[in-house]
N, C-alpha and C positions, 0 to 999 in steps of 0.2 A: 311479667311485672317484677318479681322477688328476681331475676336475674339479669334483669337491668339495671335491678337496685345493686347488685353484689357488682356490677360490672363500674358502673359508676365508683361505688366506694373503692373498689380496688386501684382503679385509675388514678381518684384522690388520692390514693398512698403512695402511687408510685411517684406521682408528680409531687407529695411534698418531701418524699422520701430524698429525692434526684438533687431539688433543691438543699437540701440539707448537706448531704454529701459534697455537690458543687463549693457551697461556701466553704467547709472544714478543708476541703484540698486545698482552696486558692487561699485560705491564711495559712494554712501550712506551708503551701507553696512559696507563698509571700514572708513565711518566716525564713523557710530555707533560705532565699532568694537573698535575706539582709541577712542574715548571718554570715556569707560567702561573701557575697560583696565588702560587706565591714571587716570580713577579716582579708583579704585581698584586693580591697580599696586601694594603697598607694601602688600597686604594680601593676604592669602591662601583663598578658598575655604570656610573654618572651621572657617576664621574670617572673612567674609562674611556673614556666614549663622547667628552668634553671632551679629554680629552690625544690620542688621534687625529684628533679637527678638527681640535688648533691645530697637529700636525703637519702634516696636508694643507692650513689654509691658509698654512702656509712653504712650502712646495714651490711654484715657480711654474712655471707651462705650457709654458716657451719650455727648462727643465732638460730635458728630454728631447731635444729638437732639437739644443740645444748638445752633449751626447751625442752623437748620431748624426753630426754634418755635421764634415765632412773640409776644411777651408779650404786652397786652394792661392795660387801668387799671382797666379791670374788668375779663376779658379771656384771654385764653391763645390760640390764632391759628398757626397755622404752612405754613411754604410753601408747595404751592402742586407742589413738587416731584413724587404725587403720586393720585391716584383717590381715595384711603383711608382715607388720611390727609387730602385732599382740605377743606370738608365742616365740618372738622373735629373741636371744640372749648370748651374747657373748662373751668369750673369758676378757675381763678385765686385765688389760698390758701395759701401763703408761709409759713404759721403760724401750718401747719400741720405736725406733725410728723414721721419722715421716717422710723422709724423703725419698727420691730413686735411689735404686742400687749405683754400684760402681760399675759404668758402663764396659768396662775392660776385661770386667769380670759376669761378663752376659757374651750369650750366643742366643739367637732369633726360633724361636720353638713354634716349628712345622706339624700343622698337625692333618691327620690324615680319617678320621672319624671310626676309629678302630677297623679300617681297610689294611689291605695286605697288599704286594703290588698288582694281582691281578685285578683289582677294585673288589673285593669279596671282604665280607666283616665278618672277620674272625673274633673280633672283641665288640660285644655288644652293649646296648647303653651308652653310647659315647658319642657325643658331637657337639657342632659349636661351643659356646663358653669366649669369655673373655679374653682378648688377645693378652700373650704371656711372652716373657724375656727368661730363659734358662741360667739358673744363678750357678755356675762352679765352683764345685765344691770339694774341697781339697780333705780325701778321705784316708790319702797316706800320712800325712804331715810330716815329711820327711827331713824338711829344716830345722836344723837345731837352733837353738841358742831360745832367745827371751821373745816373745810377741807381745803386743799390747791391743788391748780389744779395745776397737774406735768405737763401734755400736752393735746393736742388738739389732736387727732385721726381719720384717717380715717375708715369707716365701712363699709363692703362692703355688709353687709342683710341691708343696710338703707340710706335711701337719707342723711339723718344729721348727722353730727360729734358727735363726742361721746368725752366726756373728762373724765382721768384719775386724780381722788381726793385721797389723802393720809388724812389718819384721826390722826390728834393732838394728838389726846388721848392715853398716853402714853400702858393703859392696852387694849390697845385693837389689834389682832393679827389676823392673817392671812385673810380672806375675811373681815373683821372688819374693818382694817386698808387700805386696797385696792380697790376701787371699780369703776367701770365706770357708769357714768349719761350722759343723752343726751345732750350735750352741748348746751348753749344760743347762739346768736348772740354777737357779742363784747367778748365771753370769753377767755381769753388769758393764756398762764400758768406761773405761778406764783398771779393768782387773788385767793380770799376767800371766799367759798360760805360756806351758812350756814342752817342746817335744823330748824324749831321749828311747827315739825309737834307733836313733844310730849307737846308741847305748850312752851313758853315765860318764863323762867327762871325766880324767883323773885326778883335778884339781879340784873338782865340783866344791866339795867340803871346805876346799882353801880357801877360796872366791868367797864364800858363805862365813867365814872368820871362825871357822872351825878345825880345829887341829888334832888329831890323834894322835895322842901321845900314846907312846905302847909303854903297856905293865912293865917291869921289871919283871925279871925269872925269881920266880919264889925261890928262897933257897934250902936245900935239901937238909930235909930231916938230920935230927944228929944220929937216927941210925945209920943214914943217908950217909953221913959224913967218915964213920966210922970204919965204911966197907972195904975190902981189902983188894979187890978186884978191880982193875980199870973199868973192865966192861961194866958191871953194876951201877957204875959213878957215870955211863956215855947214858945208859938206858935211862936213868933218874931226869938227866940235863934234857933227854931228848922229849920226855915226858911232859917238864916242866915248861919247854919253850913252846910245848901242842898247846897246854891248857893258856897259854899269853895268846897265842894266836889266835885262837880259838874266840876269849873275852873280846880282842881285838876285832875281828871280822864282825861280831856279833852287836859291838856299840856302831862300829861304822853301817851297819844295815840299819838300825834302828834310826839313827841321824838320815843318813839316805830318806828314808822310808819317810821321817816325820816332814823332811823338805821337797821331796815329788810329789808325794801322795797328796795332791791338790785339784779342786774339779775343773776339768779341763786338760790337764794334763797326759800325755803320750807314754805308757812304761809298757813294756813286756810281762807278758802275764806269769810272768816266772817272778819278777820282781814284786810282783802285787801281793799282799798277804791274804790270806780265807778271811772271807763276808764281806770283802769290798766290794760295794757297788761298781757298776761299770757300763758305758754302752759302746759302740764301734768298732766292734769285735771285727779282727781279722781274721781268716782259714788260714793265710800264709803267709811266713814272717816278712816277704817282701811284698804281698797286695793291699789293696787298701782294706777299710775298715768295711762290713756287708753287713754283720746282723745287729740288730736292736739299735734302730736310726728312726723309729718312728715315736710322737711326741710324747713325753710321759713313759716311755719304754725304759727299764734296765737290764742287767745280768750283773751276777753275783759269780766272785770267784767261790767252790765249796770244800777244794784241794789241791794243795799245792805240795810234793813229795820234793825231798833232793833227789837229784839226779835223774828221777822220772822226766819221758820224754814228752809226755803227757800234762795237762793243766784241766784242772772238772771247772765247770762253767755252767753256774743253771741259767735259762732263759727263762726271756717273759711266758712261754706257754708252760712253763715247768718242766721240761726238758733239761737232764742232764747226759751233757756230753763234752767229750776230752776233744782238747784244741791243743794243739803245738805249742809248747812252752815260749818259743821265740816269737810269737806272735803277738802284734800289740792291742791295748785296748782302750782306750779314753776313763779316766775316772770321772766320777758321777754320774747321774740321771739325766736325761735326757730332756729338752725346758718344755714348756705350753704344755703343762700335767689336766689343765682341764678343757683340753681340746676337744676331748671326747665327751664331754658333756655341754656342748653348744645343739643351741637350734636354730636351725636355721631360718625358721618362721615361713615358709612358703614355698612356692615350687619352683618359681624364677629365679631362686637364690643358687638348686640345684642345676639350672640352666647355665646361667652364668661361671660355675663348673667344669662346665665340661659332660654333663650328667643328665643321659637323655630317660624318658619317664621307664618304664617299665613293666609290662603287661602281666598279669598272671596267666597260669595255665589255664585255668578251668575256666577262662572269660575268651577261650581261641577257638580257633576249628581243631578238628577231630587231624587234618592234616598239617596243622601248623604246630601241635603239642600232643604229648603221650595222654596229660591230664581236658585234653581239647573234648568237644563235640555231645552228643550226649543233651536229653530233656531237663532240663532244669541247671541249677550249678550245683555237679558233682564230678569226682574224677574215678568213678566206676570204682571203688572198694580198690581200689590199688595202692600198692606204696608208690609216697613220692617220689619221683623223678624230675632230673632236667629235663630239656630239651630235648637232648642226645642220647634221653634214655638211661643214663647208669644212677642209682641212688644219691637220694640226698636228702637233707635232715637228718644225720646221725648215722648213715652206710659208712663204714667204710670200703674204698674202690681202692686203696695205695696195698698193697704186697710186697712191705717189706720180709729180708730175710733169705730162705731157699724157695721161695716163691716169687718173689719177686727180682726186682736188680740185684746185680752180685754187689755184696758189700754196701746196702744203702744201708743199713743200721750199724755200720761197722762203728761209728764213734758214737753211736747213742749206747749211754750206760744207764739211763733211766726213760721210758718215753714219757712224753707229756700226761697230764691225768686225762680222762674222760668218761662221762654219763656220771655214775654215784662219785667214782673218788672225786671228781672236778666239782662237784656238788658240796661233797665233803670237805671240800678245802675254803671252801665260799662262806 
């Protein structure tokens, strides 16, 4: 009896429940219904489906992004919308150019997924990533005269911007008059950089509305005057014309120096004064530029002797070593200084790269890593190793010296710090 009554009421509720429901949809329904209608009353179908293209094509693709991204004054972060963007940040560039490179100056970049030609991968971590165009990059700068920077460039084989120089010089045609250099710090487009790795023009200073006039010879003491010996009177004169020559080379270096020494610029590191920044160091006065080309990178000249054949040079890892005087070197710093503090925010970012994930040891087999195999994760009380077995985290394996290669420290005059002093300098 009590569960016939309970069966009954409940039924009651559902059936006025059902009803209740029923009607709230169908005036909703029936409001929706006039709303659309009344606001798509005068058109067909056919100008319906027209008036929402030519809304979406006004909308354009990058309104969303502007949306999302949070600009600071040095990065650029985003709203996390999403677990990709969250930790996502980039250096702030607006000075970069959006378009393609100069095709002229690209070659098609084959890639081979750190294979060798026997198909064996020799360089590991490496594969797919985004198709890539190879930007040339002219690390001699062997043409003199005046260039003008068209733009500031993105590179995507290289942490640092790359800028796009036209060359003045009317006879000069197709790669001649076009080339790209690794862009300075501060270089903007429309600045002037200039080579004089064929050395210092002899008019340079004329051109410049500068004229050297030379001292007059001081004239000789009235002891000077006095003396009764020719010879006395040649050594006085000959004295007198060292110390004019002397002032003379000494104001022309300083003018020189205050009109090359510009960032961008190509001089021989003989001509560079001690504590200039510098990057694009050559080994030899006729190769191109090889160390400190990576973004945010410099080197300092730290001595510069007469007549020495030698030039001290500290690098980015604090290494000081002697480079051949004739050798040229780019003034200034090297651009994208906060390259190295980007994230990339996710792990298809390092896909897109070029940048395949990468395993640790103690997560392998006992046959596939030194740190492999074994109950639990450990790597048996050992010191670290690669793959290959030889030390790492802090071994050194290189023997320079009479242990190693003959002559590999021969130009190191200081080597880089490490463990406490590196510590100590930090």
């Amino acid at each position: 009896m009590l569960s016939s009554v309970r069966g009954s009421s409940s039924t009651l509720l559902r059936t006025c429940f059902g009803a209740a429901t029923a009607q709230r949809s169908s005036s909703s329904t029936a409001t929706r219904s006039t709303l659309i209608s009344a606001a798509f009353a005068p058109r067909n179908n056919d100008q319906r489906r027209s008036y929402v293209t030519e809304i979406w094509k006004n909308t354009k693709a990058s309104e969303l992004g502007a949306a999302l991204v949070r600009t600071k004054d040095l990065y650029k972060t985003y709203k996390p919308v999403s677990p990709g963007i969250r930790h996502l940040r980039r250096p702030l560039n607006l000075h970069l150019y959006e378009g393609r490179p100069l095709r002229m100056l690209t070659v098609a970049k084959r890639k081979n997924g750190g294979r060798n030609q026997h198909g064996r991968i020799t360089v590991r971590h490496r594969g797919g990533g985004h198709r890539q165009r190879i930007r040339i990059i002219d690390y001699k700068r062997d043409a003199p005269g005046i260039h003008d920077v068209v733009r500031i460039e993105y590179d995507p084989n290289r942490s640092a911007h790359i800028a796009l120089l036209h060359n003045r010089d009317p006879t000069a045609v197709g790669d001649e008059k076009w080339s790209y250099i690794v862009a300075t710090d501060g270089m903007r487009a429309g600045d002037e950089v200039q080579s004089f790795r064929q050395g210092i023009p002899a008019d340079f200073l004329a051109k410049h509305g500068v004229n050297l006039i030379t001292t007059e010879k001081p004239k000789p003491r009235a002891a000077v005057e006095q003396l009764t010996t020719q010879q006395q009177q040649e050594e006085a004169e000959a004295e007198a014309e060292a110390v004019s020559q002397r002032s003379t080379q000494s104001l022309a270096l300083g003018l020189l120096r205050s009109m090359t020494l510009k960032p961008g610029n190509v001089l021989p590191l003989h001509l560079i004064p001690p504590g200039t920044v510098i990057n694009t160091i050559a080994l030899s006065p006729t190769g191109p530029g090889i160390l400190v080309r990576s973004a945010g990178s410099f080197g300092q000249v730290v001595a510069v002797e007469d007549g020495a054949k030698y030039v001290q040079v500290r690098l980015q890892s604090g290494e000081v070593r002697k480079v051949l005087r004739d050798c040229c070197a780019t003034i200034g710093k090297i651009s994208n200084p906060l390259w190295k503090n980007r994230s990339l925010g996710k792990a298809g970012r390092s896909r897109w790269l070029g940048i395949r994930p990468s395993v640790r040891g103690v997560a392998m087999n006992a046959n596939d890593h030194p740190h492999g195999g074994g109950r639990g994760k450990s790597k048996s009380n050992k010191h670290p190793v690669s793959i290959w077995g030889w030390g790492t985290k802090g071994t050194r394996t290189r023997k320079p010296g009479p242990k190693g290669p003959k002559n590999s420290n021969k130009m190191v005059i200081r080597e880089r710090p490490r463990g406490k002093e590196k510590r100590g300098l930090a």
